[in-house]
Each structure stands twice: as C-alpha cells, then as structure tokens.
VOGU-3710 file (C-alpha; in Angstrom, 3 decimals, decimal comma):
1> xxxxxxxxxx> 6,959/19,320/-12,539  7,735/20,185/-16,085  11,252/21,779/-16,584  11,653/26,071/-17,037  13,175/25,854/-20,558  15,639/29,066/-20,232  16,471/31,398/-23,001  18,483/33,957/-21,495  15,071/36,384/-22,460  11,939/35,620/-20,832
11> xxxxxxxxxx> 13,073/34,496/-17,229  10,235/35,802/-14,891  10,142/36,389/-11,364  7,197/33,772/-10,679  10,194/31,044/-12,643  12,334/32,334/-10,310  10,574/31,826/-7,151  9,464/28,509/-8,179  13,255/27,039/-9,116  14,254/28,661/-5,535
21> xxxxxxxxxx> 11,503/27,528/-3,470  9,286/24,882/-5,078  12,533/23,247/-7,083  11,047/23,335/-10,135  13,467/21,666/-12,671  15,839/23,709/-15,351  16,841/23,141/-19,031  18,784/24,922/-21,474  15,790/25,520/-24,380  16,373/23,956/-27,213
31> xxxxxxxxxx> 16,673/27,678/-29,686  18,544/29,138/-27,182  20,920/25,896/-27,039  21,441/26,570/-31,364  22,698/30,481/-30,357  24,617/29,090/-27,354  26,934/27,074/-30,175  26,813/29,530/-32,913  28,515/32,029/-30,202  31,015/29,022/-29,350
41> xxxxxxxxxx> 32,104/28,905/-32,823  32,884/32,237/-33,098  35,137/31,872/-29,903  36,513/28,380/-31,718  37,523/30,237/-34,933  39,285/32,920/-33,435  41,509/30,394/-31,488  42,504/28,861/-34,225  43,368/32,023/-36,543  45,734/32,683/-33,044
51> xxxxxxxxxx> 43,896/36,282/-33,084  43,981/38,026/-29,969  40,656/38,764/-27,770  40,540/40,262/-24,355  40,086/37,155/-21,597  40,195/34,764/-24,253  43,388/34,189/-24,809  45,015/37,304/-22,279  44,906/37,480/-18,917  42,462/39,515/-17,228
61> xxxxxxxxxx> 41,873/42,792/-15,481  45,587/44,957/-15,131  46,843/41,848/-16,865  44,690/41,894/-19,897  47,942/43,014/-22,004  49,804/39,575/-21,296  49,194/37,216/-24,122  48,475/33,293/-23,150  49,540/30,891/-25,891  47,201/28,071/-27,120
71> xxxxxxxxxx> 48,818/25,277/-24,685  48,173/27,875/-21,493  44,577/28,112/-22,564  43,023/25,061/-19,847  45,587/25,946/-17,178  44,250/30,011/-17,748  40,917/28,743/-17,143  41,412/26,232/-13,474  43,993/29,419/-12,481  41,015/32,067/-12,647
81> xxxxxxxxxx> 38,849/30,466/-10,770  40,883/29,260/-8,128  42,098/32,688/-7,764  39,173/34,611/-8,109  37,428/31,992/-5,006  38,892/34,603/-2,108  35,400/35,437/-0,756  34,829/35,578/3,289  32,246/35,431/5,517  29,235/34,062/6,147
91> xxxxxxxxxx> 27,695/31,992/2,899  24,876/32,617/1,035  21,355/30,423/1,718  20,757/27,589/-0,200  17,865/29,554/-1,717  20,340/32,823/-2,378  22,974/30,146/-3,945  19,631/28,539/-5,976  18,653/31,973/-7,694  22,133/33,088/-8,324
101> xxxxxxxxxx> 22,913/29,727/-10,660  19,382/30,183/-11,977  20,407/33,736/-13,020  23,872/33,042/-14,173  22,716/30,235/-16,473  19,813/32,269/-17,899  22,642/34,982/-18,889  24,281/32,742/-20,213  21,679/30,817/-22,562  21,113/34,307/-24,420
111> xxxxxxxxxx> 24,178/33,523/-26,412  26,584/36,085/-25,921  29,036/34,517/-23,438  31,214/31,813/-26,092  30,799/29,588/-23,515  29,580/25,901/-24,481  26,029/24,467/-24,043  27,784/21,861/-21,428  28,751/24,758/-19,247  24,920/26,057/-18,550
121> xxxxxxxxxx> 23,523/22,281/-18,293  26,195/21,849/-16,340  24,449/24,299/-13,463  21,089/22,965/-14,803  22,028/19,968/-13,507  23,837/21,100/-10,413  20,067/22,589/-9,831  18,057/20,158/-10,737  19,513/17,546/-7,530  20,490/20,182/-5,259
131> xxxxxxxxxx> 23,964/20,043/-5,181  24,415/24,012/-3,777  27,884/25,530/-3,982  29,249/27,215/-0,559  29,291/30,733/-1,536  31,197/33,129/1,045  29,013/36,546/0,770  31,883/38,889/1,142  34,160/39,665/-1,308  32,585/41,544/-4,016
141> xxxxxxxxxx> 32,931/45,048/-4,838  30,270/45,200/-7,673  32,342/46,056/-10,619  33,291/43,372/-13,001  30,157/41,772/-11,563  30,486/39,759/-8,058  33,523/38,115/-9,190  34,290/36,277/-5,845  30,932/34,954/-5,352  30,932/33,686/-8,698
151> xxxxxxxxxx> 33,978/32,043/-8,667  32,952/29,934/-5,564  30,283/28,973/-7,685  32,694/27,782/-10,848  35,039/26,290/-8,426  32,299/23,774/-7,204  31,367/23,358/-11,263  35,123/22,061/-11,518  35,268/20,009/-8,479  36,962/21,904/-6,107
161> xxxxxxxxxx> 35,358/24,016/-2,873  32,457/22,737/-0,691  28,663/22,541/-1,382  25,267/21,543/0,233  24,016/18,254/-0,651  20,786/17,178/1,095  21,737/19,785/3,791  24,957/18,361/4,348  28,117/20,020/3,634  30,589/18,097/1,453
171> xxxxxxxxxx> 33,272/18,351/-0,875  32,605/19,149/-4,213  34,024/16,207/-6,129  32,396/13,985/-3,517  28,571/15,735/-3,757  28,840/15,704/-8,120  29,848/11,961/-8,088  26,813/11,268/-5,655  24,499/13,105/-7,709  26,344/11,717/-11,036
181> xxxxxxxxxx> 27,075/14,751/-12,748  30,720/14,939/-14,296  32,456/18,338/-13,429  33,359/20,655/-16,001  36,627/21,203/-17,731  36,262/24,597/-18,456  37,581/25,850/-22,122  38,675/28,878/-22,963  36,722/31,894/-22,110  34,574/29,947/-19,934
191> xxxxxxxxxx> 35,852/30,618/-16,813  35,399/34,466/-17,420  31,933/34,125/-18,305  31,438/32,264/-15,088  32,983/34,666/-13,413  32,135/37,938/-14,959  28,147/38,543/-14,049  26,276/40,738/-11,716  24,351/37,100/-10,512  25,142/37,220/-6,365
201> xxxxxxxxxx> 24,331/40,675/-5,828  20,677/40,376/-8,026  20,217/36,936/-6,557  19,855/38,545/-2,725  18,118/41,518/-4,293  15,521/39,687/-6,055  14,473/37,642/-2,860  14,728/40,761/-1,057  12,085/41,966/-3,373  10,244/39,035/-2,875
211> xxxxxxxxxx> 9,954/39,827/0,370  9,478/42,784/0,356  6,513/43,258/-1,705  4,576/40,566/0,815  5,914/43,313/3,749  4,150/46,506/1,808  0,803/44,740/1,576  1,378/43,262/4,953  1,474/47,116/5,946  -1,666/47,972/4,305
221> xxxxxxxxxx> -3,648/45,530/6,604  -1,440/46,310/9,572  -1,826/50,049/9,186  -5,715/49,443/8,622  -6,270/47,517/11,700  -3,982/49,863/14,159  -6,215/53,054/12,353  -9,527/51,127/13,519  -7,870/49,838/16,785  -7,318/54,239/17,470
231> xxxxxxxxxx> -10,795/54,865/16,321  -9,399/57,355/13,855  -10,906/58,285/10,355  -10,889/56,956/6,753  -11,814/60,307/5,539  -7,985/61,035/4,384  -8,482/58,056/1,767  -11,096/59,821/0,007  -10,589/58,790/-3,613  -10,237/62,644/-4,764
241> xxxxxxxxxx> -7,705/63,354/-1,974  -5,946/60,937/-4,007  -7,018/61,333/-7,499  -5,887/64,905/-7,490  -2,148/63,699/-6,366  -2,092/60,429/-8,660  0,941/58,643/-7,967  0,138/54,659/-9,002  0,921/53,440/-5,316  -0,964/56,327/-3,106
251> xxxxxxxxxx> -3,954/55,431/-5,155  -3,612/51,860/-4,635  -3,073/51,766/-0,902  -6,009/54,380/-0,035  -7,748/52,132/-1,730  -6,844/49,139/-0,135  -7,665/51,175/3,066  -11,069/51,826/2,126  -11,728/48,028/1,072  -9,893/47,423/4,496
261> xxxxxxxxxx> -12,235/49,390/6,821  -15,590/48,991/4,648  -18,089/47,670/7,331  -16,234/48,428/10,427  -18,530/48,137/13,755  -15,536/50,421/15,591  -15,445/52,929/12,579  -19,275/53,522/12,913  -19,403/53,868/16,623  -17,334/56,931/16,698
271> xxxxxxxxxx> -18,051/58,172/13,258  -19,723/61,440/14,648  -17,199/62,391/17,324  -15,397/65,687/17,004  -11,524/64,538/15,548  -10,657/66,504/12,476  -8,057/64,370/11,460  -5,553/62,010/12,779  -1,288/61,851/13,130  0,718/61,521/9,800
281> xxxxxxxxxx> 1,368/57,574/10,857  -2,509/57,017/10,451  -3,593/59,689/7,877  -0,441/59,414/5,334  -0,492/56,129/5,197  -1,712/55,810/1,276  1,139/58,540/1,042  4,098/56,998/2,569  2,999/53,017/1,900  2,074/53,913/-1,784
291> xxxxxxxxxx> 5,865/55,572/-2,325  7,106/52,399/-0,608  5,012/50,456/-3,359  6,059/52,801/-6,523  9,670/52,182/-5,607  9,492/48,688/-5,364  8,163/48,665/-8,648  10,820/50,292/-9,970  13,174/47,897/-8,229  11,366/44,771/-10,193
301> xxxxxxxxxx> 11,699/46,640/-13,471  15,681/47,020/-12,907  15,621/43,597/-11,957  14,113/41,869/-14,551  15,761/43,866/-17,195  19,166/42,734/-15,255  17,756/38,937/-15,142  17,400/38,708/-19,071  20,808/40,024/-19,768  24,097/39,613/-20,622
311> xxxxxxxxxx> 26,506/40,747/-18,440  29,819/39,078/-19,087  32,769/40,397/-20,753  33,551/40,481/-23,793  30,641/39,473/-25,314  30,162/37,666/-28,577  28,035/38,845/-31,642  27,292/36,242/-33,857  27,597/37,537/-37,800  27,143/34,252/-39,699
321> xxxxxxxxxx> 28,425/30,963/-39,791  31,699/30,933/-37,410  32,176/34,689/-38,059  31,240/37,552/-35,663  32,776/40,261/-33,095  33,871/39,454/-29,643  33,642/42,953/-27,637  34,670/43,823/-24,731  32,291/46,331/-22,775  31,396/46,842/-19,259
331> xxxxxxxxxx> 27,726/45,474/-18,944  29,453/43,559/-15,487  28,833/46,954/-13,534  26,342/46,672/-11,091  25,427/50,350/-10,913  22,143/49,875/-11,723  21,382/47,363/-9,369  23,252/49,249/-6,383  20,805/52,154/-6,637  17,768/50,036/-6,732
341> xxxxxxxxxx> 19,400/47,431/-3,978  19,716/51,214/-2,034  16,530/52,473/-2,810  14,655/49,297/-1,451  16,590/49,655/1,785  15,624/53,760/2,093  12,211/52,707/1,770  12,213/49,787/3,438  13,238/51,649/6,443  10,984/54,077/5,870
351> xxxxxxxxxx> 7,874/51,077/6,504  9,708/49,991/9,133  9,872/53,465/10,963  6,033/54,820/10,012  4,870/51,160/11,665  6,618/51,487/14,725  5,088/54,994/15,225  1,929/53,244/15,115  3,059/50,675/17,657  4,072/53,335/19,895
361> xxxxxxxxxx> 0,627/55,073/19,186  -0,714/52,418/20,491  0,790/51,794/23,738  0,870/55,378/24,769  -1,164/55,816/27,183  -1,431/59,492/26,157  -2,112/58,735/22,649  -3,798/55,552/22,856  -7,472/57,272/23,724  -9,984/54,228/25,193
371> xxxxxxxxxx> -7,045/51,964/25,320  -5,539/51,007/28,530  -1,771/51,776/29,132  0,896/50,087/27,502  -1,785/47,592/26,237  -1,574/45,687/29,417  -4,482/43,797/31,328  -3,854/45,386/35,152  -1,557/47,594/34,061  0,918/47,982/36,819
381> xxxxxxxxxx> 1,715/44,675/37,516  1,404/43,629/34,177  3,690/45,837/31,404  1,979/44,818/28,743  3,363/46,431/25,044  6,312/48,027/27,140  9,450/47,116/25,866  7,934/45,624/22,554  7,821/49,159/20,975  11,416/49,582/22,318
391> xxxxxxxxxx> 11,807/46,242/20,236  10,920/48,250/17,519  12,030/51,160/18,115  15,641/49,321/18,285  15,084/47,625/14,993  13,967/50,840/12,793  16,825/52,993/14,327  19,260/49,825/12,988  17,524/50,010/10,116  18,517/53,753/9,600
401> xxxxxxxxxx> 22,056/52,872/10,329  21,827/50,048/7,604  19,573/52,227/5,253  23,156/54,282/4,220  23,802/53,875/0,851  26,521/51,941/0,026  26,675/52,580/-4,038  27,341/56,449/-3,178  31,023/54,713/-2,659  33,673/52,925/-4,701
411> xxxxxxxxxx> 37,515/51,955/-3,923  39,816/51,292/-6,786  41,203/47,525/-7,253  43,022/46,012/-9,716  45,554/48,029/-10,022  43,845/50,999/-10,752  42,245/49,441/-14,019  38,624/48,878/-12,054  38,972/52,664/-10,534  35,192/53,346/-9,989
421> xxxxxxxxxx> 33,154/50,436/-8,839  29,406/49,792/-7,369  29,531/48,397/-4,125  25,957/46,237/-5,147  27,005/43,432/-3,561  27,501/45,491/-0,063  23,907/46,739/-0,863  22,516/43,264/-1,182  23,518/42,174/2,070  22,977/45,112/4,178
431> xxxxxxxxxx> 19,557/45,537/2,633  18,930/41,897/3,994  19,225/43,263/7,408  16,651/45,891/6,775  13,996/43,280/5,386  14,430/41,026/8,342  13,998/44,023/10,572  11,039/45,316/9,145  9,650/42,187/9,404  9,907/41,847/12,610
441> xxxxxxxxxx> 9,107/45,549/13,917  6,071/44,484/11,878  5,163/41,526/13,578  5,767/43,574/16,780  2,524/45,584/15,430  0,607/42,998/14,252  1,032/41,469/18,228  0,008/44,743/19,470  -3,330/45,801/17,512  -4,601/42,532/17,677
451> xxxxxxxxxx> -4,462/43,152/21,365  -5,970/46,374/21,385  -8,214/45,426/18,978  -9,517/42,462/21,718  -9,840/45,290/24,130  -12,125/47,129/21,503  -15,056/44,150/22,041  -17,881/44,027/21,127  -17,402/46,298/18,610  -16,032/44,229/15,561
461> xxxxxxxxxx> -13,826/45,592/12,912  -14,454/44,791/9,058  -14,773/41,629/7,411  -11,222/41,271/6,223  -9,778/42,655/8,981  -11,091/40,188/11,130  -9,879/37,806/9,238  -6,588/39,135/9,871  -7,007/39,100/13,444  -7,913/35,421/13,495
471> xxxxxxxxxx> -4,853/34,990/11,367  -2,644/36,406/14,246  -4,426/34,848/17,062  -4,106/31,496/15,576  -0,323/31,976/16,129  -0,353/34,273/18,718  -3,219/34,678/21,363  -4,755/37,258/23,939  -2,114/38,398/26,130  -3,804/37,914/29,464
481> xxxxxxxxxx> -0,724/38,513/31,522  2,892/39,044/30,817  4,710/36,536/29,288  7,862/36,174/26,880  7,057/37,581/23,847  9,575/36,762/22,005  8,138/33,690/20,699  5,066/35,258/19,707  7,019/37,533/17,427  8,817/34,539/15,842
491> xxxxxxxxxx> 5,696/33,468/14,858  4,305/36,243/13,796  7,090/37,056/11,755  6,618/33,599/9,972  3,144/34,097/9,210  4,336/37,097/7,491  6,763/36,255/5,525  4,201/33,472/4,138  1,897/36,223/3,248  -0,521/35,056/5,619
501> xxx> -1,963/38,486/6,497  -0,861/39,811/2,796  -3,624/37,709/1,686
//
C-alpha cells in the first residue's frame, strides 16, 4: 500500500481507520516537512538570543517561572517525560495506541509544535513496523491534553517503557533495535509537544465513533425486523410525518424503515387488522434512532476538526525566515471533546435502552401477540428468550450508570495553576463500556427476532431483511431447545461490529 502523506490538515477518518486496522503505511508530506523546519528555526533562534519562552527553556506547569539554562536544555527534555509516564491501569489496544500516534504526528506535521521533522518520522516509523508503546489508560485529567498517556508514548520514542512488537511485549530499546529505528534524543521543546496534545482521549473517541455509527445502522435493520416480527405498522414512517418535523437523522431512518419493510409477506398479511398504532419502541423509532444519528454527526465534526489541529503549547507562528512568535495558549483542553465523548455515551445508551424494550416486547408473552412465550419451542420446559432480555436489561441499566457525564466535573492539579480541567480522557474510557454494551444488548435482539421471525413461517419478511436473517443464522441458528447462549451472542456481536447486518 502506498503511504498516507500527513499534513497536519487533511487527515480523514477513512486514513484513520485504514493506518489502525489495515496498517496502511505513514509519511511526513513533503510541504508539510518545509513548515515543520521553518517552525524549528524559530525555536533554534530564540535559543540562541537566550530569550525566554514558556516550556522551552522554563519548566512547566506551577514551575513555568523557573528558568533552565542552555546546558539543562536535553536533561529538561528525558526529565519530562520520565516524569510525566505515571499513568495506571489497564493499557490501551494496539489499535487505540495505533490512532493516538497517528493523531499526535498529524498535529504535529501542521507546523506549529518547533519540534523537528525527526521527531514525527520518528512515530511514522514506530507505525509503519508495529512497534506499539504500552500506554496505561488512567492518568489523564483532560487539561493540558492527556499528558500521562502521552508521555508513555514519548518514553517508548526515547527508549525507555515497554511496547508491543509482533504481539509480544518487550522493552523499548530492545523492540526499536529489532525493528532498526534509532530512538530519539529529544531537543528542546520537544518533549512538551509530545506531551502536550488531546491525542489518547480522541484516539478512543474516534474508534468509539467508528463503532458506533456501524451500531445506529445496525439498529435500523434490527428495529425493522423486531417491528415485522410484532406485526406492527409502517404507517408512523410516512414521509410527511417526517417531513413536517425535519431533523436530518429522523428523516433518514424512517426512511431506511420504509426501504426495510418494502415487500414484506408478514406486513401484508395483517395490513387490514384493527391496531391504530404501535408502542414508542416500534413507532419512534425514526425519532429516537435518527437523534442517535444527528448526534453522532456532530461527534465526527468535533472530531475531525480536533484531528487537524494543533493542540500543543506554546505554539509557534512562523513570520519569515527564522523569525516568528512562540505563544502560549490553551488549545490542550479537551473540553470540546469531553462533551461530544459524553454526548455519544447519552445516546448511546439511549440505543441501547429503546432495543432492549424491543427484546422484551418480544418475549412477553403479553405483548408478544402470535408469538409463543418467552420465544421458546415447548415453552415450559424450554425458557427460551428468558434471561436473555435480563441480559439486556443488565447491560442498558450499566449503561445508564456509565452514561453520567464525566466533563460536568474537574479537580484542580498542579498546584492550582490547571484549576478547571475536562475529564475527556475519563469520558473516553467509560464511553467504551457503553459501546461494548450496546453491542451486545444488540446482538441479544438480533438472536431474538430472528427467532421469532422463524416462528412467523411461511410468511417471509422483505428482501433485505431476509438477508439479514440469513446473516444471523449463519452464525447463530434456530433455537430448537435451550442451550447456552452465550456463545451465540459472541458471535453475534462479531458480526456486528463487522457491519455484517449494517450492510
């Protein structure tokens, strides 16, 4: 594969996904390598005029008043990285670790970090033969960026910490020398721009996102398939209904739902019968799945605004040859990613909880109308769908637990000089929960209205739903009589997350 040539300015999520997943080589783009140097001069000339910038030649945070001479400079650099490498926990995946050097590199090939072009093909390289630093996930409080994170990532760049190499974890020095790359010896103001990013916390939120957009047209077909499965009514996704309230996403799912159900065998043998109208978890779908999708839209906006920028501190502004303005700023605070990373869990949750109402629709044997209870072949001795809606019902009341926002809070550090902070990072990871939750109380759903569905025959559901169907069977089939279902929902969950009923 032909290298993603980064600029710091054009980074999309598709080059994203492929450097995570597919491994699709990096490079530092030529242009964006001429501004990387023109910034490094600037940095170069102020050192040796012995002028005074925050970071560059100070200390850093409630220390940015002491001065560090000349000589210092080196030591400054190994000393706040080693410090700064005091996260905990559980690490990041090899894919988290994968987009958070792809996003700290782009940032830093824009040109406004003094750092030099070494530095970012430095963590090209590191990329480009899967040498993956260890990064602990806790640690970071979302203010000057996810400084802890980051710094395990640096310390690896220098030779020190652990990393994944071929899936085996190593020592740092030992996993560069295999792989030939020499580590760096950062200069000054490098190690703050390593440090100084919001790259961890948009790293887990942009896979999240990933994932979660596969999960909100998963939904769509799910929610289509359990509506048949209850005989209930497309009427509700009249286009007018939904013209008259136009929000982008309504409009788009009722849509969907009407391309979903076009042709349906079990829609048309009940189509005269006397329901009005059916339970908000049917009838609102386009409603509350097309909220779900306007929000996640909003979430890729903030995120790839956040993946083209610079976020480091101070930043350099190049004014001509060797002369410009290094500024410091805040652009490290990951406020605007802490809402979004918040938002996606709210509505995330909100999926999570509308499908399991529909699973428990479904195995009610009060609600579930021409069904049999619970789902269950010989119901009595078998239990059928039992205690997989509890399943679910377990996983969206976690997810409401989980679904708390953690950027309504902030904790003062550093001696009081970092007195408001984000909390993105805590965001990130909690919001992982949610998306592996809703994935699974979806699976759960899939597992049940393909079984209800098989009780439904002859009558046939559409054309693409069927296909769906067939999609789950092939992983999952006919529950005849009880038997651990845990696997199937393993399964399930995989095809999911591979957009296998998505598509």
């Amino acid at each position: 594969m032909t290298a993603i040539q980064i600029n710091g300015n054009d980074l999309s999520f598709d080059d994203l996904r492929q450097v995570v997943y597919a491994r699709r080589p990096v490079a530092l783009a030529s242009d964006a390598r001429k501004k990387v140097v023109a910034a490094r001069e600037v940095v170069e000339k102020l050192l040796r005029e012995n002028r005074v910038a925050y970071a560059v030649n100070t200390g850093v945070g409630k220390l940015s008043d002491v001065r560090i001479q000349p000589e210092q400079n080196r030591q400054l650099q190994l000393n706040l990285i080693r410090s700064h490498s005091a996260g905990v926990g559980e690490p990041l995946s090899q894919e988290e670790t994968r987009a958070m050097m792809l996003l700290r590199a782009n940032s830093l090939s824009k040109g406004f970090s003094g750092v030099r072009p070494e530095v970012i093909e430095l963590i090209c390289a590191m990329l480009n033969k899967g040498v993956h630093p260890v990064v602990p996930s806790q640690g970071s409080v979302g203010a000057s960026g996810d400084l802890a994170p980051l710094a395990h990532l640096a310390l690896a760049m220098i030779g020190e910490g652990e990393v994944w190499l071929e899936n085996t974890r190593m020592k740092s020095a030992d996993a560069l020398a295999r792989a030939d790359i020499k580590p760096l010896i950062p200069e000054a103001k490098e190690a703050i721009s390593l440090i100084n990013g919001t790259q961890a916390m948009l790293a887990v939120g942009t896979l999240s996102l990933l994932a979660a957009e596969t999960l909100a047209e998963t939904a769509d077909v799910l929610g289509a398939m359990t509506l048949d499965a209850l005989q209930g009514t497309d009427v509700a996704f009249d286009e007018r209904i939904h013209a008259a309230r136009p929000h982008a996403g309504q409009i788009k799912v009722a849509a969907n739902l009407r391309r979903l159900m076009a042709g349906s065998e079990i829609r048309a043998s009940h189509k005269d019968c006397g329901r009005v109208q059916d339970a908000y978890s049917l009838r609102c779908i386009p409603q509350v799945h097309g909220a779900v999708r306007d929000t996640l839209e909003f979430c890729r906006r903030t995120f790839e605004i956040e993946m083209n920028s610079a976020v480091d501190n101070p930043l350099v502004f190049v004014t001509g040859h060797a002369e410009g303005d290094i500024i410091s700023g805040g652009n490290f605070h990951g406020e605007p990613l802490a809402f979004a990373l918040d938002y996606m869990a709210i509505v995330l949750s909100a999926l999570a909880g509308i499908s399991e109402r529909r699973i428990e629709r479904l195995v009610n044997p009060a609600l579930n109308e021409g069904l049999p209870p619970f789902l269950a072949p010989e119901a009595g001795i078998n239990s059928g769908f039992m205690m997989p809606q509890v399943t679910a019902a377990a996983l969206a009341s976690e997810n409401k637990v989980w679904a708390h926002p953690a950027s309504v809070d902030s904790i003062t550090t550093s001696g009081n000089k970092e007195d408001f902070v984000s909390m993105g990072m805590t965001a990130a990871i909690k919001l992982k929960k949610i998306v592996a939750n809703t994935t699974n109380v979806l699976a759960i759903e899939a597992c049940a209205v393909a079984q209800a569905l098989d009780f439904l025959a002859p009558h046939k559901t559409s054309a693409p739903l069927q296909k769906a169907h067939a999609a789950i069977r092939k992983v999952s089939p006919t529950i005849e009589q009880d038997r651990v279902f845990a696997e199937d929902f393993v399964r399930l969950a995989e095809l999911i997350k591979a957009g296998g009923l998505a598509e």
